[in-house]
N, C-alpha and C positions, 0 to 999 in steps of 0.2 A: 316247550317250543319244539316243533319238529320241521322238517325240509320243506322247502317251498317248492312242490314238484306238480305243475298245473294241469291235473287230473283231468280227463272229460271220458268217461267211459261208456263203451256202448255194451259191451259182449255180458257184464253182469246182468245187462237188462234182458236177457234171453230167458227161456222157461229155466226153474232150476234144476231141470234133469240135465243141465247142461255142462254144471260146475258141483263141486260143494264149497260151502264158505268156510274160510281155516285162516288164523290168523298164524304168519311167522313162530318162528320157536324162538326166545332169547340168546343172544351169543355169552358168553360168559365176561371176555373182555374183545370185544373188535379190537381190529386194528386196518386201518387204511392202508392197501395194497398200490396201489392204482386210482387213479380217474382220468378217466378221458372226458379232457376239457372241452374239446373240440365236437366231441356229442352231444356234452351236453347243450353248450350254444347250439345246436341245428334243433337239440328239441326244445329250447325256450327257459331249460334247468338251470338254475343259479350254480355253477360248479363250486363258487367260494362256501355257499347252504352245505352244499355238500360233504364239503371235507371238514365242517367243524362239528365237534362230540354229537350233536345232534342228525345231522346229516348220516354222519359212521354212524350210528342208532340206526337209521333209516334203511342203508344198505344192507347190514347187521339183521335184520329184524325184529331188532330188540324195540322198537317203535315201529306203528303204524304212520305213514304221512297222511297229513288230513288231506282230503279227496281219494284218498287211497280206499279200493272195494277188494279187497285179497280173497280171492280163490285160486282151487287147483280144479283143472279144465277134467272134461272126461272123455276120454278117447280109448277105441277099438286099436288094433292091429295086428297084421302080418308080420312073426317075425320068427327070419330065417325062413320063411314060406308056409310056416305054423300059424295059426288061426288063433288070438288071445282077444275075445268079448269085450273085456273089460283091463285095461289099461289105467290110463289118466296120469293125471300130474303126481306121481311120487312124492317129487325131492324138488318140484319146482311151484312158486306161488308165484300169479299174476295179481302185482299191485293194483292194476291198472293202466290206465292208456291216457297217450300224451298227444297233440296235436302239431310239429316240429313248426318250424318258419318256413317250409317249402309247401303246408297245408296237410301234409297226411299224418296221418293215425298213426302212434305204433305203439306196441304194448312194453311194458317196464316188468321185468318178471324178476323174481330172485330165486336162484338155482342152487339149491343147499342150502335150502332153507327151514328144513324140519319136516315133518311126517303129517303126512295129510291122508284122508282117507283113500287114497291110491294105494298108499306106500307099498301096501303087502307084507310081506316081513322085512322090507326097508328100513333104515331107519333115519332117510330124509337129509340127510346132510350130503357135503361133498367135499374130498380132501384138496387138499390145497394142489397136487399137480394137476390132477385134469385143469381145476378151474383156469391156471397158468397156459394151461395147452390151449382152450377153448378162448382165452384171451386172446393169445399169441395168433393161431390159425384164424380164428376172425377176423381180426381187425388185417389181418397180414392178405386173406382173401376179399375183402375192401378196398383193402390198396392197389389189390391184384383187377379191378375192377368185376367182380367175381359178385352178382346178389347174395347177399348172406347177414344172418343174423350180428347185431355189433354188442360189446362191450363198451359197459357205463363204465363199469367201477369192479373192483378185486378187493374181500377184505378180508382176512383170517380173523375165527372165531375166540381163539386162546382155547377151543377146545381140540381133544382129539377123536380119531374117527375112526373104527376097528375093519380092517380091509383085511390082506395078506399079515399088516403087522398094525400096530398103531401110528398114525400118521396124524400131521398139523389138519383141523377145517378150515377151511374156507366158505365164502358165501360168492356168487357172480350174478351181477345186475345185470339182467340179458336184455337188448333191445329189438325188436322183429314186428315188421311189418304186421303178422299176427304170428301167433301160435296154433292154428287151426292147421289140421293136418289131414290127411286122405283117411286116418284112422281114424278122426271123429269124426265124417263120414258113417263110415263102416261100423258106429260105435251106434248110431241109429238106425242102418238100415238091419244091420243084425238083431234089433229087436223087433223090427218092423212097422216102426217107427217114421209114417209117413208124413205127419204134418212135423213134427223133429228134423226131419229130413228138411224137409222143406224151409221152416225156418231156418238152419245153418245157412242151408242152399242163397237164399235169400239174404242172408245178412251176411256173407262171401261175394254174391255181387255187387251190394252196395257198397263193403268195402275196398274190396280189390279190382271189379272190372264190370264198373256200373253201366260202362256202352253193353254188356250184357242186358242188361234191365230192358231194352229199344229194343232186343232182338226179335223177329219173328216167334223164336222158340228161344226163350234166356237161357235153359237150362242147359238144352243143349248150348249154346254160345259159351257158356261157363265151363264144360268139359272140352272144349275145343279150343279154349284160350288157356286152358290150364295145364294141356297135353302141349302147347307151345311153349308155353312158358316152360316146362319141367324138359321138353326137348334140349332147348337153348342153353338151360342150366346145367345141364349134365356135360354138354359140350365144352361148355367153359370151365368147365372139371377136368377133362381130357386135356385141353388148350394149356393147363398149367401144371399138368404131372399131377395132379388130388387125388387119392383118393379116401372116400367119405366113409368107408368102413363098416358102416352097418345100415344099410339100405334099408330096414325095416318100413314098412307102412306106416307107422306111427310116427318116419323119421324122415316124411317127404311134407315140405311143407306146401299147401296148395295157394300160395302167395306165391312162389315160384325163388325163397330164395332155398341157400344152403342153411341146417339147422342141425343141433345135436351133434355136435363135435365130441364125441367118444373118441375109439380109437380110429379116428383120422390121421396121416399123413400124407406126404406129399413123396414123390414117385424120386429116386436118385438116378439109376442105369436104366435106360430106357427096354420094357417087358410087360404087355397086355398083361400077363399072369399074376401081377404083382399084389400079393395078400401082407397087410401088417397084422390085422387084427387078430388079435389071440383065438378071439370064440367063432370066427370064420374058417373053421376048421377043412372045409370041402372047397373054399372059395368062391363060395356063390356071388359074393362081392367085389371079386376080383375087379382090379383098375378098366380093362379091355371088358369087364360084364358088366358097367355101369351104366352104359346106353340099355341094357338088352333089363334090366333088374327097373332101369324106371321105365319101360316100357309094361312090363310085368306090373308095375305097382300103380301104374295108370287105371289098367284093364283092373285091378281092385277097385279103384275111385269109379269108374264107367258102372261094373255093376252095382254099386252102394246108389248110383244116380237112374239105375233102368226107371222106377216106377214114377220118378220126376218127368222123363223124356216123352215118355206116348203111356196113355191107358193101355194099349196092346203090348203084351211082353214081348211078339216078337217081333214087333215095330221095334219098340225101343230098342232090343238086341242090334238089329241092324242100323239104329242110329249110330249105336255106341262105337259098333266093328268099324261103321264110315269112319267116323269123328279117330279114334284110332289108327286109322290106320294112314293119318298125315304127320303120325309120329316119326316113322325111317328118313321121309325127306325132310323135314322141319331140319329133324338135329344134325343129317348128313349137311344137309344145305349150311345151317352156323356151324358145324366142327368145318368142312372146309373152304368156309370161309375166311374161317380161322386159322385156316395153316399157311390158307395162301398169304393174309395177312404175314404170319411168322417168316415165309421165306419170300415176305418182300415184292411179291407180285401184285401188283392193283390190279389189271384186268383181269377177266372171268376169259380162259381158255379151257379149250380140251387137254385131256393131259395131266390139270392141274393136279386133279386129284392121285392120281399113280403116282405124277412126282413127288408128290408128300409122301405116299406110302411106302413108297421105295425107298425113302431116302429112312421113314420107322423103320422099316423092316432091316433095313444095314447097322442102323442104330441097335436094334434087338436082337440081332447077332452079333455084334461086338459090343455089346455091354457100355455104349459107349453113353455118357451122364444128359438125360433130360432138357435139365437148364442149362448148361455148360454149352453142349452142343446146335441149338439153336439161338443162344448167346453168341455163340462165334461166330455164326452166318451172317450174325449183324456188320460185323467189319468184313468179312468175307466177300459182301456181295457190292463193297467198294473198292477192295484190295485183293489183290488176289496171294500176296506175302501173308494173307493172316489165317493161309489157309493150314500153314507150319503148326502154328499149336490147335489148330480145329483136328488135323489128322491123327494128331496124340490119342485124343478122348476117343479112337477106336480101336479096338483089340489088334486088328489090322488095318493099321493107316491106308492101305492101297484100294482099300473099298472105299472110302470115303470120293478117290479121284475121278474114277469115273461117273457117280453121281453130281460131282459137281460140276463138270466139262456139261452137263447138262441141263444141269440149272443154270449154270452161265447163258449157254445159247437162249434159254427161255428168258431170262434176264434181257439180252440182247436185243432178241426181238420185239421186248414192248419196249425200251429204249428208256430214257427218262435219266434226273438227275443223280447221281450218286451219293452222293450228298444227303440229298430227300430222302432215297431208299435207307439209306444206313438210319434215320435219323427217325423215320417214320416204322421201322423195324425196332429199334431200344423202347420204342414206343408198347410193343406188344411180347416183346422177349425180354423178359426181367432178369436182372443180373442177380439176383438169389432170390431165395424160399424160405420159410422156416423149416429146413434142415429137421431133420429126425433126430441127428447128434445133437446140434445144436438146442431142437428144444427139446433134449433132455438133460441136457447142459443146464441150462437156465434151473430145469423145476428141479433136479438135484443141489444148484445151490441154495435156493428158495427151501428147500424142505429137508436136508440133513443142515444147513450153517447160517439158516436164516439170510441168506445175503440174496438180496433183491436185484444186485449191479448189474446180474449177467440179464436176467431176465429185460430189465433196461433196458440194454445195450441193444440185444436182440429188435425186441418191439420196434424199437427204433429205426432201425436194418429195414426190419420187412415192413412197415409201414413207408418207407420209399423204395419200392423194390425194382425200381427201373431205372433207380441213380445209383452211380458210379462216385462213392465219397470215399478219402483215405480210414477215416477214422474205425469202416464198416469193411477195411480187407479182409480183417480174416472169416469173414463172413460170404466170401465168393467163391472161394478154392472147393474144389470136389471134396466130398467125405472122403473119411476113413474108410478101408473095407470091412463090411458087418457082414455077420453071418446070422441069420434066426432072429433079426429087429422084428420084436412084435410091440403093438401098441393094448392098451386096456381100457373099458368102458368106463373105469372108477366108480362104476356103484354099489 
């Protein structure tokens, strides 16, 4: 008997230059981490199938589900700005694809799941903290209203995995829209690979933005819906202190959400410069270079797509540079949109945008905390007493006053309830993140003492991250101070 997991796959029906077929590697003894119940009702998945020995098999890879087609995908890309041919799924299998109760597609994939023809000198598996991290920041960026790939299920293998030292495995049931990325793209036009192309191209419209398919020119419509999409996305990055850590081309997904949660975190003292990731050594990734980095990995996707857009190369050239270049005001346009949302403004003024900046740039010289600080404005911009501990959170309390005597007056003059504003503000200012300490809190108890509680507790926190509950206090207060927090790929 194995999971009842209602299979309808389309991507294995593509040429098989596309994938190779690999079945999972056995775990030794699984163990159920996690399930997220609530995902799985949206895709149609029995979550009770789930959790019993046969289901943990399924997760595990110690069984295939029947309807299950498992491959590992093949994809090109840029990484760190370096040109790698040949990519593909390592340490990740795509069981398949499910159809949810809202009508769409989306693929079930298991991440540490053994060595497939990708791997290289990998060896396919994944330790049990990334998987906790990639739980945790997902589902935590779901909550945050943030597109992003979600977690099924968490199980630890009973084996272990040879990193820095020996560590617990784990396996994570990944859930995304697709897994198709700008690097599988790139992974056919790099061979020159035109009808390849084309079919991806084509079976990218029909899944994700089939008003493409009507267009005068689809392919172009498909670079130009995909360059908004990856605009917005990035914005909504900035909007919440992210950042994604390894911008590679292989690690943008052309569904438009967030994907590959390596060394990801989320931003503490507010600082464009802000690098966690270990192997980002020069900061090419930096939090402030994530607008200008997907901009860059676009202009990779544009030219994998030239000989789709016009027979003339340098037609197509100049389609692509058009289509491109509604990249700056896409994402200008939703980042501040978005701030103006944060500091509570509904109308569209002039000004609007300096006021925000202004009020970053006070923030980025007094070190003063991200969420905290935009948190506070929430009661702030009804009270003006609650301006006492907003002042705290800056190095120099007295820069914070004169910015604010003028976000008042701009307050003032669109007029409106107080009330509403406060109300409609906790709406978009979340009162915590999954913290850096904290989710290293969690995967530290998870992987030296076995204790699962914090990780729990956590999940729990950031999966309402815009309610104020007692149980979740010690989950609000500013970190500790760090010096040198780097995060790691885990592979």
């Amino acid at each position: 008997m194995t999971a009842a997991i209602p299979f309808d796959n389309s991507y294995v029906r593509l040429p098989p230059s596309f994938y190779a077929k690999v079945n999972p590697a056995p775990a030794r003894a699984p163990q159920l981490i996690k399930l997220n119940h609530t995902l799985a009702d949206e895709l149609r998945i029995d979550a009770r199938a789930l959790a019993t020995p046969a289901g943990i098999d399924a997760l595990s890879g110690n069984a295939v589900p029947e309807g299950a087609e498992p491959i590992a995908t093949a994809y090109a890309g840029h990484q760190f700005g370096s040109f790698v041919p040949r990519l593909g799924d390592g340490r990740a299998i795509l069981l398949g694809e499910v159809i949810g109760r809202d009508g769409a597609r989306r693929d079930v994939q298991l991440k540490g799941s053994g060595r497939t023809p990708f791997s290289r000198n990998g060896d396919g598996r994944a330790a049990l903290g990334p998987v906790l991290r990639e739980y945790l920041v997902s589902e935590a960026m779901a909550a945050l209203g943030v597109p992003t790939t979600r977690a099924l299920a968490a199980v630890t293998t009973g084996e272990t995995v040879a990193r820095e030292r020996p560590l617990p495995g784990a396996v994570l049931t990944r859930v995304a829209k697709s897994h198709i990325r700008v690097g599988t793209f790139q992974f056919f036009a790099a061979r020159g690979d035109v009808e390849g192309l084309r079919t991806l191209a084509d079976h990218v419209i029909a899944r994700h933005y089939p008003g493409a398919a009507s267009a005068a020119a689809p392919y172009r419509a498909l670079l130009e819906e995909v360059i908004g999409r990856q605009a917005r996305l990035v914005a909504r990055w900035l909007l919440v202190g992210f950042i994604h850590g390894v911008m590679n081309t292989d690690n943008m997904s052309v569904a438009g959400e967030t994907i590959d949660y390596g060394p990801c975190a989320f931003m503490d003292a507010y600082d464009p410069a802000t690098v966690f990731s270990s192997i980002d050594e020069h900061g090419r990734y930096a939090y402030g270079n994530q607008p200008m980095i997907a901009h860059w990995n676009l202009t990779r996707f544009a030219e994998s797509l030239l000989p789709l857009l016009a027979p003339d190369q340098e037609q197509a050239v100049a389609l692509a540079r058009e289509a491109l270049a509604s990249f700056p005001q896409t994402f200008n346009d939703a980042y501040v949109d978005g701030l103006r949302a944060k500091l509570g403004l509904f109308e569209t003024r002039a000004g609007d945008a300096a006021l925000a900046q202004d009020l970053l740039d006070l923030m980025a010289a007094n070190r003063a905390d991200f969420t905290l600080a935009f948190r506070g404005l929430c009661g702030a911009a009804r009270n003006v007493e609650a301006d006492t501990a907003l002042r705290l959170l800056f190095g120099d309390p007295s820069a914070y006053d004169g910015w604010a005597s003028r976000w008042r007056q701009r307050l003032a003059e669109e007029g409106g309830d107080g009330a509403a504003r406060e109300a409609a503000m906790r709406r978009v200012n979340p009162a915590l993140i999954p913290r850096n300490h904290l989710v290293e809190a969690a995967i530290e108890a998870a992987v030296e003492r076995r204790d699962f509680s914090v990780f729990e507790a956590l999940l729990d926190a950031v999966t309402t991250p815009f309610e104020e509950r007692p149980e979740h206090r010690a989950f609000y207060d500013a970190p500790p101070p760090a010096q040198g927090y780097r995060t790691f790929c885990g592979t």
